[in-house]
DRENGU-243581 format. One record per residue: residue in one letter; x, y, z of N, C-alpha, C, O, CB in turn. Coordinates in pm, whole numbers, plus 50000, padded with zeros to 5 digits. Each point is the difference from the previous one (the first is absolute). Glycine has a CB too. Example, Ala and Ser with C-alpha at 12.3 -4.5 7.8 and 13.67 -1.06 7.14 Angstrom:
<atoms>
A513194943150780499115011950000500905012050000501044999850066497074988550059 S501545022249803500825011950006499235010950073500515011150017500674982649768 
</atoms>
This chain:
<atoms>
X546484540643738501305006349991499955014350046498925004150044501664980849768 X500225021350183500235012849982500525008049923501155002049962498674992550174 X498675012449834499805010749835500675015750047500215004050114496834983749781 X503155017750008500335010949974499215011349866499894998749878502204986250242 X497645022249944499365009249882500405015350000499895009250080498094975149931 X502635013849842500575015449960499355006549912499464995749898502514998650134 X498105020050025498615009849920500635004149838501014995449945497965020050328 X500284992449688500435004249881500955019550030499795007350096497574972449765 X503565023150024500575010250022499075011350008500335008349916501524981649992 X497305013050147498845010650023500155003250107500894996750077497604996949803 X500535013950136499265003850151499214994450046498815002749984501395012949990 X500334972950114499074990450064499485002450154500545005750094500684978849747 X497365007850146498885002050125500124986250045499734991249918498385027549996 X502324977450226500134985050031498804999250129500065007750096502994988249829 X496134996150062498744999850151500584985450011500164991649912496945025050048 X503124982950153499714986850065498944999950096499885008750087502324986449883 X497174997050019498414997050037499804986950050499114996950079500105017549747 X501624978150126499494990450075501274989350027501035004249946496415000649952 X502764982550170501514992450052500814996249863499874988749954499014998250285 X501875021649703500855000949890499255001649880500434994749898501174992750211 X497445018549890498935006049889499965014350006500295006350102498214974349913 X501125025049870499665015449965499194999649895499024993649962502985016250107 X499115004349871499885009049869500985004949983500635004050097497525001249909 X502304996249877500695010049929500055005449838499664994049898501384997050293 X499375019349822500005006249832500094990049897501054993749994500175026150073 X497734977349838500424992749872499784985750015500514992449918501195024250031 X497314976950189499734986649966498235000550068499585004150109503524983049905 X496475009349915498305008949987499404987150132498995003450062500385007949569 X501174977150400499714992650081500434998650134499934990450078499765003349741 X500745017250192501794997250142500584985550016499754990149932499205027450265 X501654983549879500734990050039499594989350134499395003350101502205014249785 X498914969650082499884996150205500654988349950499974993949893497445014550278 X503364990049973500434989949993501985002049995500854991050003496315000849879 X503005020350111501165009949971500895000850106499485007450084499175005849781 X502584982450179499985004550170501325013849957499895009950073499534958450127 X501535032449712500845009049935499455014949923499234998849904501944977450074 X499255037850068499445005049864500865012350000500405008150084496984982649905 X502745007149859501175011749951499585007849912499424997049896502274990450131 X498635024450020499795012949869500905001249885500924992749965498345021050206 X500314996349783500775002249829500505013250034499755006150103498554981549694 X502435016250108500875014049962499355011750047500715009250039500154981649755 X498035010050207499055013050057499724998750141500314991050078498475011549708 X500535008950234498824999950102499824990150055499784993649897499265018850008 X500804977850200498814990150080499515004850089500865006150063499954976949907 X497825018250093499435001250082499634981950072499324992449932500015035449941 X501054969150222499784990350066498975002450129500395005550103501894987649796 X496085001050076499375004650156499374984850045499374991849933499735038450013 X501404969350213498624988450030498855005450040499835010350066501524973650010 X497935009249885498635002150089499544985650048500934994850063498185027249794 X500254973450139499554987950054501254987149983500154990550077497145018949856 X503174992449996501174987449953501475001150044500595010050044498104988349746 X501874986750186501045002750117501304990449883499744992049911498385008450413 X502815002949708501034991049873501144998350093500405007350091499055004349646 X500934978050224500434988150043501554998450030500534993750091497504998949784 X502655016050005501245003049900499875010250067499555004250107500644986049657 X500885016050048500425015350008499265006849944499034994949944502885002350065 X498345017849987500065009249913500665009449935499885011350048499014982550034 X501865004849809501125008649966499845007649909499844993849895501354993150168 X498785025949923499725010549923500395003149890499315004149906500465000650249 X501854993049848500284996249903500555016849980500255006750100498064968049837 X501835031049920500645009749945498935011650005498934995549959502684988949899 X498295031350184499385006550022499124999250120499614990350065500925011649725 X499205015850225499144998650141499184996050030498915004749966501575005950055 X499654977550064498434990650059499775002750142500955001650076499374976749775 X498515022450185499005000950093499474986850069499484991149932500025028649935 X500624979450257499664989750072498865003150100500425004550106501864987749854 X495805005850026498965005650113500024988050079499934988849949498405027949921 X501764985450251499554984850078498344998250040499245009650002503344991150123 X497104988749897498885000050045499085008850119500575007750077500434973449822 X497575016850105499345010950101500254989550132498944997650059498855018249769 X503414977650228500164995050114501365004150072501025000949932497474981649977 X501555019850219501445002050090500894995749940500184987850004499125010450186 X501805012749714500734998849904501584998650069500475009950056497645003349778 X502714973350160501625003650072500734999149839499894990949918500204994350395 X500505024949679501325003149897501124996350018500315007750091498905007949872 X501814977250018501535007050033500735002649836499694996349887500774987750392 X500345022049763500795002649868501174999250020500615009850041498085003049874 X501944975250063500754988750007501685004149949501064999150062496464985449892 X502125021049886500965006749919499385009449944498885004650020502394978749944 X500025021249916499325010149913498514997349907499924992149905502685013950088 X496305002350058498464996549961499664981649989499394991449937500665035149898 X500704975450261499714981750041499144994150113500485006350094501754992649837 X496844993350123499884996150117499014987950003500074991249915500565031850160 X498254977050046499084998249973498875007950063500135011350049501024970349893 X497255008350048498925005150000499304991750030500024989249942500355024649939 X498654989550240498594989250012499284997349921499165007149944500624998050208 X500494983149831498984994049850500564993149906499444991749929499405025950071 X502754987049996500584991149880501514998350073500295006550101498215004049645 X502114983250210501534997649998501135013350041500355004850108498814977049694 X501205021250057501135006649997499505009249846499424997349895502574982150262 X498625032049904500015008649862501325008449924501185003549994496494998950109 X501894997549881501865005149910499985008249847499304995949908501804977650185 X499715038149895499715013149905498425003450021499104997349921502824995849878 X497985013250323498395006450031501125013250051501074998450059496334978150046 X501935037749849500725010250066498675007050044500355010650052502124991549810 X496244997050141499425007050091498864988450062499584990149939500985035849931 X499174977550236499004989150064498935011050083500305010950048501714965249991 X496955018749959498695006750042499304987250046499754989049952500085032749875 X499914987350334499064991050084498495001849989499405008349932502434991950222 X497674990149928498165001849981499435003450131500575006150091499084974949727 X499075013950180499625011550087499614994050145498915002150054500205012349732 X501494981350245500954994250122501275002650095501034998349935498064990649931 X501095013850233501334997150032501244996249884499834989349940498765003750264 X502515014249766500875001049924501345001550046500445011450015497894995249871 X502864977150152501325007050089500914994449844500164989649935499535006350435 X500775020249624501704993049886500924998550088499495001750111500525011449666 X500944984950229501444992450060501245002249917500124998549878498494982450210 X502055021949977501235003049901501294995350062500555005550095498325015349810 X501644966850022501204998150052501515008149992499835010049931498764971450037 X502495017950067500765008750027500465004549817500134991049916500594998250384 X499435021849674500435004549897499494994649841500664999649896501115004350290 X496474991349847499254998649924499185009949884499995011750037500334973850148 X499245013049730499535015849933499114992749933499964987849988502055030749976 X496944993549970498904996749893500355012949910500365011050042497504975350111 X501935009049687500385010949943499075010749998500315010449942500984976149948 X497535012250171498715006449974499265001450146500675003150098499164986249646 X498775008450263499535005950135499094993150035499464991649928501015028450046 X499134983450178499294994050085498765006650020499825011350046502084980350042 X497024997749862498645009150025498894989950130499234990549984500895021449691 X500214994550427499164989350107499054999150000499564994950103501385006450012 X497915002949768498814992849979498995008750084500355007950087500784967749875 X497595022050002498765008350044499654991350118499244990549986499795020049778 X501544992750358499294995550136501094991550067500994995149945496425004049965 X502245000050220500984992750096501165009950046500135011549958499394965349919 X501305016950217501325007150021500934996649949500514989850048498975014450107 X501205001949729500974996649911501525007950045500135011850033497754984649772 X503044994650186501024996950100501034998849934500014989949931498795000150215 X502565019749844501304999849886501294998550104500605009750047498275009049738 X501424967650242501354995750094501384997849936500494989449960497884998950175 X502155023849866501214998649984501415000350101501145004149979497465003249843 X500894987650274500924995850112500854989050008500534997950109497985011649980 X501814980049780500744995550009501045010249917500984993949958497684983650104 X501345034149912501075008549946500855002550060499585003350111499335004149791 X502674993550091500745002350074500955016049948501085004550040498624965950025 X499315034549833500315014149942498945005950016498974993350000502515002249844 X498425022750179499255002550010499035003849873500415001549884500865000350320 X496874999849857499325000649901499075014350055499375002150104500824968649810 X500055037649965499275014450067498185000949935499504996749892503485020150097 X496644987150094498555002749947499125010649969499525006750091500734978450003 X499505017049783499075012949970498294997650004499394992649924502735015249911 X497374999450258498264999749947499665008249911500115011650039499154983550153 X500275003449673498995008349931498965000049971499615004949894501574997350061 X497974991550142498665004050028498974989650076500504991150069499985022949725 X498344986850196499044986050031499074999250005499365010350023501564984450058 X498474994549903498615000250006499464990350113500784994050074499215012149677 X498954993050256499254990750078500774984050037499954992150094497895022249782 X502764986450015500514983650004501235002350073500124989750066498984999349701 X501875018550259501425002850015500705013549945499575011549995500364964149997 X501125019649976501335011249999500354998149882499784988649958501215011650261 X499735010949673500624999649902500945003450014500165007750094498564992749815 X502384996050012501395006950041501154990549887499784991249917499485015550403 X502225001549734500764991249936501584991150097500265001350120498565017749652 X501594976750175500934998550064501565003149936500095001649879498114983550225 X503065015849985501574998249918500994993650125499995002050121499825023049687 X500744969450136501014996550044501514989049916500104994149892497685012150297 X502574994549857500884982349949500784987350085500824996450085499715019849741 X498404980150062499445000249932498015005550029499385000150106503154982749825 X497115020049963498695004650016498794991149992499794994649891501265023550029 X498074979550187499024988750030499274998349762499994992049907498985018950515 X500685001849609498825006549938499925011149936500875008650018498424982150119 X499745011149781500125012049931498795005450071500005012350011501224981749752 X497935000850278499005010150085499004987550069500054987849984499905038349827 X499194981850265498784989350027499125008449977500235010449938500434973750226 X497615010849908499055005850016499124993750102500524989650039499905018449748 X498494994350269498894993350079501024990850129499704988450030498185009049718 X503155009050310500384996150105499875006450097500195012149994500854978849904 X498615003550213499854998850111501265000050129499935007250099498124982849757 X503105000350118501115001250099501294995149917500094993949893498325001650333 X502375008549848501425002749909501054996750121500565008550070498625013749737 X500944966150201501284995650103501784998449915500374993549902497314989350253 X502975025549927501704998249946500634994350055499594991350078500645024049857 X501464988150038500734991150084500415008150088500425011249971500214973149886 X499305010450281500775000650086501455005350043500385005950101498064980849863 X502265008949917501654998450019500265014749922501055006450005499564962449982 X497975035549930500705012549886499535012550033498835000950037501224985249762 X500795026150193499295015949969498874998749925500274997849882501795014350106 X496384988550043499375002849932498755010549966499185003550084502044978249947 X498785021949848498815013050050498754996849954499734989949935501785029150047 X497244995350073498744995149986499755016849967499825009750074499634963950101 X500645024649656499265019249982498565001649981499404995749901502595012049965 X497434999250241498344998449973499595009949903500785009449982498664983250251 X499185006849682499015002349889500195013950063500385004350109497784973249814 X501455027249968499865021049994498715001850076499435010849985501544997249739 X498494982750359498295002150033500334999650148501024994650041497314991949750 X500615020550303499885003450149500334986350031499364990449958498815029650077 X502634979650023500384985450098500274995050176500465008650076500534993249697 X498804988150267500155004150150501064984749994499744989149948497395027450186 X503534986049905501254988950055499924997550126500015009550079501574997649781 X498294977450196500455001650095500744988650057499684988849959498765027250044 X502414984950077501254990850047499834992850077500315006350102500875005749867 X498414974950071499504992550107501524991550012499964993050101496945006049851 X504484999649972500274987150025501865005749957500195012149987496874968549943 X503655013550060501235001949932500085000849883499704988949956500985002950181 X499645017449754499765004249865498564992249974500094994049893502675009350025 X495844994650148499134999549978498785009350005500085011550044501204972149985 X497825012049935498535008650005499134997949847500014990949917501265030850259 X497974991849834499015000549913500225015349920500625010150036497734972250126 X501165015849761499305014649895499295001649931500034996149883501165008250109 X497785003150071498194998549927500445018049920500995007350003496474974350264 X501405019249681499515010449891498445000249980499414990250045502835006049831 X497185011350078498234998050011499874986349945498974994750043500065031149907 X501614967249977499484986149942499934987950062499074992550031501645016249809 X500944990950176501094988250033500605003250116500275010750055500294983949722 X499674988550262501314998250125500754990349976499674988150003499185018550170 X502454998649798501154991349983500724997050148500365008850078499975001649667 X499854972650280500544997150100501805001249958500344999249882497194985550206 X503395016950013500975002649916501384989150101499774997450118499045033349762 X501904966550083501174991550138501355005749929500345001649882498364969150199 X501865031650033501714998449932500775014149882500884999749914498244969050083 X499845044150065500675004249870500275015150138499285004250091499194982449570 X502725016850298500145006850134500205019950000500115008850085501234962849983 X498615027349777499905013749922498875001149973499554991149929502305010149979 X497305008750131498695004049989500145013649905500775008850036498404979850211 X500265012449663499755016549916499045004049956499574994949896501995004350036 X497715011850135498945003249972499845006649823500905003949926498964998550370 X498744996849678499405005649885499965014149954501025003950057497894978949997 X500605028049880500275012049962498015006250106499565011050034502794983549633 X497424999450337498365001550104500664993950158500964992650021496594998749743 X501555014950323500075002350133500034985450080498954993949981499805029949977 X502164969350125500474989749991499644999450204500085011550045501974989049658 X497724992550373500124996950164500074991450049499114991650010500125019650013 X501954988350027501204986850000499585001950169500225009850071502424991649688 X496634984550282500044996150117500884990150057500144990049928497995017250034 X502564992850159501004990250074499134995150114499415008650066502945003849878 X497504973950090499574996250141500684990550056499854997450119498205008049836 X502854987549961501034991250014501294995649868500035005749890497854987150281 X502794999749857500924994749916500855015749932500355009550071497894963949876 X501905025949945500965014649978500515001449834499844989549938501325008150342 X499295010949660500394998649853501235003850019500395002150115497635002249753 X502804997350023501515007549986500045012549940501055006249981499914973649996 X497585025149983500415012649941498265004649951499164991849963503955001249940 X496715018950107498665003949930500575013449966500705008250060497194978450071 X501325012549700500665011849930498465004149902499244992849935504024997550055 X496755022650036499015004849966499995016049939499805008850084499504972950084 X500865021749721500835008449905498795009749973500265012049987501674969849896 X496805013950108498945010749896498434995750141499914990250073501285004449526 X498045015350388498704999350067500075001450141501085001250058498194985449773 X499605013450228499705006750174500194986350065499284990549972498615031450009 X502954977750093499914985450076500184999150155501035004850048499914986749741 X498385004150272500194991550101500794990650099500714991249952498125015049925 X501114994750214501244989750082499084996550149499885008850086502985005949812 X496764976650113499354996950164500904986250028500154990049930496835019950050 X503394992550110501274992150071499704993450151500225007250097501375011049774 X497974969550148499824996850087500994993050080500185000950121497975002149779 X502854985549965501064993050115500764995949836499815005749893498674981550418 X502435000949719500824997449886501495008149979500405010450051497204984749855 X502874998050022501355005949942500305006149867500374992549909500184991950226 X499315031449841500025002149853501995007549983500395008450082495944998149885 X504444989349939501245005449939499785011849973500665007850069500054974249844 X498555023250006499915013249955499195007649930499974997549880501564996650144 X497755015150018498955002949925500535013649909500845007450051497304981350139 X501275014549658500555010549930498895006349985499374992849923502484998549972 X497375019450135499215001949928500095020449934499205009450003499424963650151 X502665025149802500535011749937499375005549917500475010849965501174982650067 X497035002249899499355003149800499845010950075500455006050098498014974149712 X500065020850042499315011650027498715005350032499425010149959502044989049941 X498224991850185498914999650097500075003650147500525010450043498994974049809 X500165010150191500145004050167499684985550104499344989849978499585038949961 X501724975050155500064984650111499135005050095500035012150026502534977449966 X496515001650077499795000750146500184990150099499804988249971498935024649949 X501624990550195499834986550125499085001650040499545011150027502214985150056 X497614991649938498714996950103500534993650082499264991250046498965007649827 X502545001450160500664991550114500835006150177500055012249986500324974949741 X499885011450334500335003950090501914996449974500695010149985496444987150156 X503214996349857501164996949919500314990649896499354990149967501095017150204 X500654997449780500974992849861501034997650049500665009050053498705001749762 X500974979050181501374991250032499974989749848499234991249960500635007550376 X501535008149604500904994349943501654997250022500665006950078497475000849816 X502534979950016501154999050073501045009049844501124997549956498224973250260 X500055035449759500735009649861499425009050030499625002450115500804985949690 X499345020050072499945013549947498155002850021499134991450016503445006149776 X497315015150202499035001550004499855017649926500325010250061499464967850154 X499685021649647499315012749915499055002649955499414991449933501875008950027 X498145012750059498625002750015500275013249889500955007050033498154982950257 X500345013449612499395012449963498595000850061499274990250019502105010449769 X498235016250249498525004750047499484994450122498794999350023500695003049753 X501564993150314499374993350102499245004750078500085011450045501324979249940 X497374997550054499105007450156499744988350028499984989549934498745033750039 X500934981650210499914989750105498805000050042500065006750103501984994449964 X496704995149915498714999250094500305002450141499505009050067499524974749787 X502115004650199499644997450123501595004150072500974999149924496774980350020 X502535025650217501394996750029500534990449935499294989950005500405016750180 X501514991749737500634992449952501615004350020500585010850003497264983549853 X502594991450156501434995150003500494992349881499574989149961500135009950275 X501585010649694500654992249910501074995550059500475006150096498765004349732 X501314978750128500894989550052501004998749898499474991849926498844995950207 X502645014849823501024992249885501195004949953499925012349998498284981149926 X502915002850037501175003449948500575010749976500995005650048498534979949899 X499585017649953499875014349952498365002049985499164991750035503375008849826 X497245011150085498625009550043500165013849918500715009150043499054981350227 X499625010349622499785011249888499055005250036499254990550025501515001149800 X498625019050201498415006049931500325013649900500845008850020497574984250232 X500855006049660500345010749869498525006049971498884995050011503314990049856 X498185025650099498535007049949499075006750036500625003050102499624984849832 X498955016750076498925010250041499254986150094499844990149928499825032949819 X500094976050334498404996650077498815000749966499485010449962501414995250165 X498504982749882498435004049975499605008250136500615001350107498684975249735 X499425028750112499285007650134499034987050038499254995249915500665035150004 X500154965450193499134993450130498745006250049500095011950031502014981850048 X496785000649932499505004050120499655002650136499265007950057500854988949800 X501224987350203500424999350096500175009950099500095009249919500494976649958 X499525018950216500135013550095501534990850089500775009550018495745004650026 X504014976949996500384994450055500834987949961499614988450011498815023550080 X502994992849852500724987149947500905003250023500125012250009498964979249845 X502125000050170501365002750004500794987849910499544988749986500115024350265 X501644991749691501064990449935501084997150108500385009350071499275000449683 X500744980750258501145000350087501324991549897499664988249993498545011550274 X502655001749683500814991349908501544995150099500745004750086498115010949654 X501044976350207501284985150109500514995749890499804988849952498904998050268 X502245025349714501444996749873500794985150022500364992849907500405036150097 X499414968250132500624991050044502085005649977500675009850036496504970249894 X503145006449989501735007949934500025006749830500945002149923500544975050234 X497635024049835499525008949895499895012550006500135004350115498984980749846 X500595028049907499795006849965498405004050003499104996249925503154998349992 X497705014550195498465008149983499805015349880501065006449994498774985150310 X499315013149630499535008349916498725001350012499144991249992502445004849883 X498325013850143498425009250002500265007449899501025006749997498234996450242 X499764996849649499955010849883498475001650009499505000349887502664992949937 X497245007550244498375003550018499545004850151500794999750095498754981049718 X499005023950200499595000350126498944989650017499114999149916501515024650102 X499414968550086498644996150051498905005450063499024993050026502204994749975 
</atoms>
């Protein structure tokens, strides 16, 4: 037939270990033979490791935890902290899930949520798709390690309350969406249409679909070689711009740091603001409008020129180069 086993109102530890066999809190023999398993009023921790179930798993009342096994992990999340998982069926009242140390893709269907968070597990490339969204979903990094990216997310509805140990972060398509990078030295760079990457001494987050870029409060160098964003905004720290090709909307970088081009030109189809600007090289600005504010850094350059192309816009010089 098909059994079902419900834990006690505690804080329960569930191993599955083996084809509808484990452990859990309070039965000194585990179980097998189980293909159903439901938590109690508290806590569950649900992990596979070697074992695989058949059924469900439903969490039941309070925050439960779902680890998947150390194999190429596919997620989706179906409904609210609903979905499934390699290895078992279907799961249902799980609000945080943590991958292993493998390859890790969650999935998110359109206007899906978890009440809790995503931890992609120690190893592999762990992968947060929320591109069947048809609202937008904004993204914060706060920090990383070796494994990935930390950060959070908002929107509405909101995927998540945060992740960790990720690796790439695909959105939707159809929505405004942003990507605010970690307070740590970062290099961005744009290979694709609201695509690219953003490393830091640790980590590299692959990124798709998010077309607002915002740099961190540390020194940020946003490379273009193709494809293009809608906007780069960059408020605090010394930053960078090397511009090879692509389409950028508008770059801000008004804080209170200072900008440089490494580039020979900037072509945007908006605005373009600079506090502290300097140019390494001859350079051409291209765009709408065209701010520069502030004192100049000193160069060592002997040999540079600005040339600015307002277009039907408003030009301002409040600095020297």
């Amino acid at each position: 037939g098909t059994d079902t086993l419900t834990g006690d109102n505690v804080a329960n530890t569930w191993t599955i270990s083996a084809a509808n066999g484990g452990s859990v809190t309070g039965i000194t023999g585990g179980f097998t033979n189980i293909e159903n398993l439901t938590g109690g009023t508290n806590t569950d921790a649900f992990t596979l490791t070697t074992g695989t179930l058949s059924g469900t798993i439903d969490g039941a009342a309070g925050s439960d935890t779902l680890t998947g096994a150390n194999v190429v992990n596919t997620w989706t999340i179906t409904s609210a902290n609903a979905g499934t998982l390699t290895g078992i069926g279907v799961f249902s009242n799980i609000e945080n899930l943590v991958g292993g140390t493998l390859a890790d893709t969650f999935t998110f269907s359109n206007a899906t949520t978890l009440g809790g968070t995503i931890n992609g597990g120690a190893g592999g490339v762990n992968y947060i798709n929320v591109a069947a969204y048809t609202t937008a979903v904004n993204v914060t990094l706060t920090g990383s390690t070796a494994n990935g990216y930390t950060g959070t997310t908002s929107g509405t509805p909101n995927p998540m309350t945060g992740f960790s140990n990720i690796t790439r972060f695909d959105s939707s398509s159809t929505a405004a969406n942003s990507l605010t990078g970690s307070n740590a030295v970062s290099t961005w760079s744009v290979t694709g249409t609201n695509s690219g990457t953003v490393t830091d001494a640790t980590a590299t987050l692959t990124f798709t679909n998010f077309g607002a870029l915002i740099g961190g409060s540390a020194a940020d160098t946003y490379n273009f070689t193709s494809g293009g964003v809608t906007s780069v905004t960059d408020a605090a720290g010394n930053n960078v711009i090397n511009y090879t090709a692509g389409t950028i909307g508008s770059i801000n970088m008004a804080g209170t740091g200072s900008a440089r081009i490494d580039s020979a030109t900037v072509v945007t189809t908006g605005s373009q603001t600079y506090n502290n600007l300097t140019a390494n090289i001859n350079t051409v600005l291209t765009g709408v409008g065209i701010a520069i504010n502030g004192t100049a850094n000193s160069e060592t350059a002997t040999a540079r020129s600005l040339s600015l192309q307002a277009g039907t816009g408003t030009l301002t010089l409040g600095g020297v180069i």
